[in-house]
Every structure is written in C-alpha cells, then in structure tokens.
C-alpha positions in Angstrom: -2.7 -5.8 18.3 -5.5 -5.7 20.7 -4.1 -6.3 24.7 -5.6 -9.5 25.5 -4.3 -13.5 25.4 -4.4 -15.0 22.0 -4.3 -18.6 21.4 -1.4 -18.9 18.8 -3.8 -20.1 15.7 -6.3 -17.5 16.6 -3.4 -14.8 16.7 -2.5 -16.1 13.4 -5.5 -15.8 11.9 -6.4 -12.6 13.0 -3.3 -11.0 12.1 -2.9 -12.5 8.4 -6.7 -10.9 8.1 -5.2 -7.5 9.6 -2.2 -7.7 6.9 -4.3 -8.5 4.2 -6.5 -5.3 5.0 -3.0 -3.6 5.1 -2.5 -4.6 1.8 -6.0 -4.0 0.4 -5.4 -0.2 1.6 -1.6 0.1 0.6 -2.7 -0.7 -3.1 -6.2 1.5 -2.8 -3.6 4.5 -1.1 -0.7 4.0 -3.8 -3.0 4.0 -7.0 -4.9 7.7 -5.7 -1.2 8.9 -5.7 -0.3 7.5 -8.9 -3.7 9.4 -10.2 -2.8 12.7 -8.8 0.6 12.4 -9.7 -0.2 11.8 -13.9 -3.3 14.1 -14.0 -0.6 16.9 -12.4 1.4 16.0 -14.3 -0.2 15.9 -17.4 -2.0 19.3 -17.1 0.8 21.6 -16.2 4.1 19.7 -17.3 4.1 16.8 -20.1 4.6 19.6 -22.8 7.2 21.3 -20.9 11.4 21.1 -22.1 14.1 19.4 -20.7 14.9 21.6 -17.0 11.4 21.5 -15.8 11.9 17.7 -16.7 14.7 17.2 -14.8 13.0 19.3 -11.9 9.9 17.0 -12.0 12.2 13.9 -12.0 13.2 15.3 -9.1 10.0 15.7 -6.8 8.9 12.4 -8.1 12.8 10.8 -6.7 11.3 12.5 -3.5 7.9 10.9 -3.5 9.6 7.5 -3.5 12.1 8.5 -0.8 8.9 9.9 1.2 7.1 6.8 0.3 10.1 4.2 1.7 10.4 6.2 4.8 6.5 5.9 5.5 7.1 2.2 4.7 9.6 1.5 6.9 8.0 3.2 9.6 4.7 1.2 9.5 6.9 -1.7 9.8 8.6 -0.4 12.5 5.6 0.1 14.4 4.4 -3.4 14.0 7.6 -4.7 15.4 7.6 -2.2 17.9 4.5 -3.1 19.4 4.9 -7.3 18.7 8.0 -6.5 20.3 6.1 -4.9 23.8 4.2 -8.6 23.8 7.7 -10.6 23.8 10.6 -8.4 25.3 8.3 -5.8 27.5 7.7 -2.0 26.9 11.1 -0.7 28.3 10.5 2.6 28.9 7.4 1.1 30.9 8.9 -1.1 32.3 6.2 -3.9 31.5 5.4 -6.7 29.9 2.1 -7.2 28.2 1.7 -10.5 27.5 -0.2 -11.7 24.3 -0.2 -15.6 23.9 -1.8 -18.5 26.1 0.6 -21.4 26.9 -1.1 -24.4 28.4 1.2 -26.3 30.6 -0.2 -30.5 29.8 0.0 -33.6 32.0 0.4 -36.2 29.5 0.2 -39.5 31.0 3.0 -41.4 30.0 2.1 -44.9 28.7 4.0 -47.6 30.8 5.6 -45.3 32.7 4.8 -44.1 36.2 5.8 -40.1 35.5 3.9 -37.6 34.1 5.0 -36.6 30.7 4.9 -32.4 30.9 4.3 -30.6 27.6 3.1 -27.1 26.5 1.2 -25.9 24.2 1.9 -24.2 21.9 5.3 -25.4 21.9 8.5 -23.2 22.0 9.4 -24.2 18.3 5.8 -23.7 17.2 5.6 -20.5 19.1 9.0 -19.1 17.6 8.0 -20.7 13.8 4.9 -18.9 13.8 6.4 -15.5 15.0 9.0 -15.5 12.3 6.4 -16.3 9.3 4.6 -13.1 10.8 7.5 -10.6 11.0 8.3 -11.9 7.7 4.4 -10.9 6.6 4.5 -7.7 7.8 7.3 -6.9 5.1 6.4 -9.0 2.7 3.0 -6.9 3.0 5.3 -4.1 1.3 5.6 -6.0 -1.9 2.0 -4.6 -3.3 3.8 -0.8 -3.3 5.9 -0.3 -6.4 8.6 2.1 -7.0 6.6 5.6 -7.8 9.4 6.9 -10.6 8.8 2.9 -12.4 5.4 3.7 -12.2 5.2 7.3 -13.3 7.5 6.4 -16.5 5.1 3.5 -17.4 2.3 5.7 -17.0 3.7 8.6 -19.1 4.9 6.0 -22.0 1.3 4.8 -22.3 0.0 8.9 -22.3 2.4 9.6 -25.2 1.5 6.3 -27.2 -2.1 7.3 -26.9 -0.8 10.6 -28.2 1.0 9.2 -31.3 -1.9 6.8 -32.2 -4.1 9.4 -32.4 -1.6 12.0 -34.4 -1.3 9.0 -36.9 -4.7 8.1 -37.3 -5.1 11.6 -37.8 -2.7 12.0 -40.1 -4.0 8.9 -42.0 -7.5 9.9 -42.3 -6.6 12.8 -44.6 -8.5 14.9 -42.1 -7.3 18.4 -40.7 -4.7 16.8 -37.9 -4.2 20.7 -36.2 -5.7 19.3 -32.9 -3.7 15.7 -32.6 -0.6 17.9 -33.6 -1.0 20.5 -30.7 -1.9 17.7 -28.2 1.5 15.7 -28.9 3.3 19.0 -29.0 4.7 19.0 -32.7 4.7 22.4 -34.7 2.5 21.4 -37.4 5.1 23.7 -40.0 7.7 21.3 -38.4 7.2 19.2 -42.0 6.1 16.1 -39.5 3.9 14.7 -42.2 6.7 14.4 -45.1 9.3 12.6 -42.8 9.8 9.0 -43.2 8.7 6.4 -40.6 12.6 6.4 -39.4 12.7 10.5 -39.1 9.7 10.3 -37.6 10.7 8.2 -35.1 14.0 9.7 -34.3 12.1 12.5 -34.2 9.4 11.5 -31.6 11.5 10.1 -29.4 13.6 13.6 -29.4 10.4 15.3 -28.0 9.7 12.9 -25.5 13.0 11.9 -24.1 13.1 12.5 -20.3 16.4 13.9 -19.2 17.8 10.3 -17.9 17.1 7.0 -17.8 15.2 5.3 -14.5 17.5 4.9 -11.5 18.0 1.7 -10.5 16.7 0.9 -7.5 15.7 -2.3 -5.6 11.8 -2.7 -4.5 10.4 -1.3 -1.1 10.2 -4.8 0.0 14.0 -5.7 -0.3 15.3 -2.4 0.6 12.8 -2.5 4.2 14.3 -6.6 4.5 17.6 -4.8 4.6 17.2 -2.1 7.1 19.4 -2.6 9.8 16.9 -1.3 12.6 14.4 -4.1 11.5 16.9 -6.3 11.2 17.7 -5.8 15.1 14.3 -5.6 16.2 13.9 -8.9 14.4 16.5 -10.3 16.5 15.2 -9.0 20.0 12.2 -10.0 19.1 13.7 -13.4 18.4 16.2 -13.6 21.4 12.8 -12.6 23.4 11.3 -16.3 22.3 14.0 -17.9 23.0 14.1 -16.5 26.8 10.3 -18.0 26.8 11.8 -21.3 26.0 13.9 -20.7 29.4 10.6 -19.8 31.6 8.9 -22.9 30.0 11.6 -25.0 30.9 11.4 -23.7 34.5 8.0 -24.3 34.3 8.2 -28.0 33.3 10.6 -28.7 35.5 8.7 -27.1 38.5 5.6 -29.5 37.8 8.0 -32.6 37.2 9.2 -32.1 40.8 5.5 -30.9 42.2 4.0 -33.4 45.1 0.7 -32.5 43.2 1.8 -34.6 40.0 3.1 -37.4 42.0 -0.1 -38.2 43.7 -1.6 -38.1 40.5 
C-alpha cells in the first residue's frame, strides 16, 4: 500500500487489482514448483522401493508445511501494514493515515439545521475493510495442497506408463523398453497374467507407502490462525474508534458558529 490518501472506491479498486496480480503470481510460482518437484522426482526416484518412498513423502509433507508458513506470512504482512493505516505503527509511534473522509453540510429540507454527514460513511468504511481482509485470504485459495498435487501428478505419470506397456504388449512388438520404463522385470511372466493379476500386480509396484493425509486447504487453515484472527480484530476495533473521532467531528460542526450563519 502506497502512503498517500485514498478515496475508499479508488482504494478498492486498486487493491482488488493488486490481489488479482497476487494471484496471477501465486499460481505462475506454485506450478514451476510442482514442475521441479515431478521432473526430480521422476528422474532419480519413481523407480525406487518403499523407504526411499516414505523418505520422499517426507520432504514433500515439508514443502507443504514450508509453503503454509510462506502463506501465512504474506498475509500477515498485508494485515500488518493495513493495520499501520487504521491502528498506527506502534513501535513508531505513528499513524499513517490512508483514506479521505469528507465531512458534508447537507441542507436539511424544511428544517433550519444543517444536516452533517461523511463520506465515506463509518459502515461503508468498515464494510469495505472487511471484504478486503477477507480477499487477502481468500487470495490463498489458488495454492493447492503440494502432497494432493504431487500424488495426482504421479497417478497420471504411471497411467501414461501402463498405456504404453499395453499398447506395447498388444502390438505384438518387442515391449523390452515399455517394460524397463514402468519398472517390471520382463522374466516376471507380466504378459501371461490375467487382467486381475495384472492389476493386483501393478498396483503392488506402484503403491506409495500411505495414503494422503488429510489436511484442510491453505485457505481455511490461514482463516483459522489465531494471529490473523487477532489482527483482524484490531484492525476492526481500529474502525470502530474512527466512528468515535467522526462523531466528534460531527458534533463539533453541529455546534460551530460557522454552520449557523450559514
């Protein structure tokens, strides 16, 4: 957020464009991982037995703890500095502010006071700072779990795998290459098993150690985090204390000698 006075719609605008950039480049950042992650994988591990397996569940279980960390951080630091706007930088001790409230002398029809309004109004100015805060996690959604993603992308290698072993092995030709890619002996007497062997078989080579932990998305889990959560409500509590100063406000030009002579 730049330092200078928005107007609320053009704050708005500017920072659903700035989230949907975040977006753009969470997806763009996530699918070069994902890349890396299968071509390593493929190359040095896919063939490999059940330990190294387990041990490559592993470092993927800390990519998605890595990746929820660096998540919740960016979110953080959103709040953080929205937060330096409302509530004040603390260990500054300042306040930087960031919207433009127009105080309004609204002539009253038939009535010989002023009618004081602002604008933006307290409820439009707190309504439009909890749809944002509630962007800037949603924002997260676009970044899926990496082990769902991994396993996905690993049952798709292997059925590419077995479609080509069986169109090899249908085509009569000499399947020696198709065998050695998926990992079968060929002397392992694939060819003579039935359809059921074959896949009881297949799925013995292929099984990963354990099935995918559940988990809830990196959206949900960062909704939940209690240190958002209670920057949410400071943030919050700071809006409300604006609805206090533009009381005072309205009441100081309700009782100024300026209005009445108007």
């Amino acid at each position: 957020m730049q330092k200078k006075l928005y107007l609320l719609s053009e704050f708005t605008r500017q920072q659903e464009d700035t989230l949907a950039t975040r977006e753009r480049e969470f997806v763009e950042s996530f699918e070069r991982i994902a890349r890396k992650v299968m071509r390593t994988y493929e190359l040095l591990f896919i063939h490999r037995g059940p330990k190294v397996q387990s041990e490559w569940l592993k470092f993927v279980e800390g990519l998605d703890r890595a990746l929820e960390r660096s998540l919740k951080q960016a979110v953080k630091n959103t709040l953080l500095d929205l937060g330096k706007h409302i509530i004040g930088d603390k260990q500054r001790q300042e306040l930087v502010p960031i919207f433009r409230v127009y105080t309004i002398l609204d002539p009253a029809p038939h009535q010989a006071s002023w009618r004081i309004v602002h604008d933006p109004t307290h409820d439009q100015l707190k309504t439009n700072i909890q749809h944002f805060i509630k962007q800037i996690i949603r924002v997260t959604r676009v970044v899926p779990r990496v082990e769902r993603v991994f396993r996905r992308l690993r049952d798709e290698k292997i059925a590419a795998i077995k479609k080509e072993l069986d169109e090899s092995e249908k085509s009569g030709g000499n399947p020696a290459a198709a065998f050695a890619k998926a990992g079968v002996r060929q002397d392992a007497n694939y060819q003579n098993l039935s359809e059921e062997e074959k896949e009881i078989q297949w799925k013995a080579r292929w099984e990963l150690p354990r099935a995918c932990e559940e988990r809830s998305e990196y959206e949900e889990r960062i909704a939940r985090n209690g240190k958002i959560n209670a920057k949410t409500l400071e943030i919050i509590a700071g809006i409300e204390k604006i609805q206090t100063n533009m009381e005072e406000d309205r009441k100081h030009w309700q009782a100024s000698e300026e209005v009445r002579q108007l």
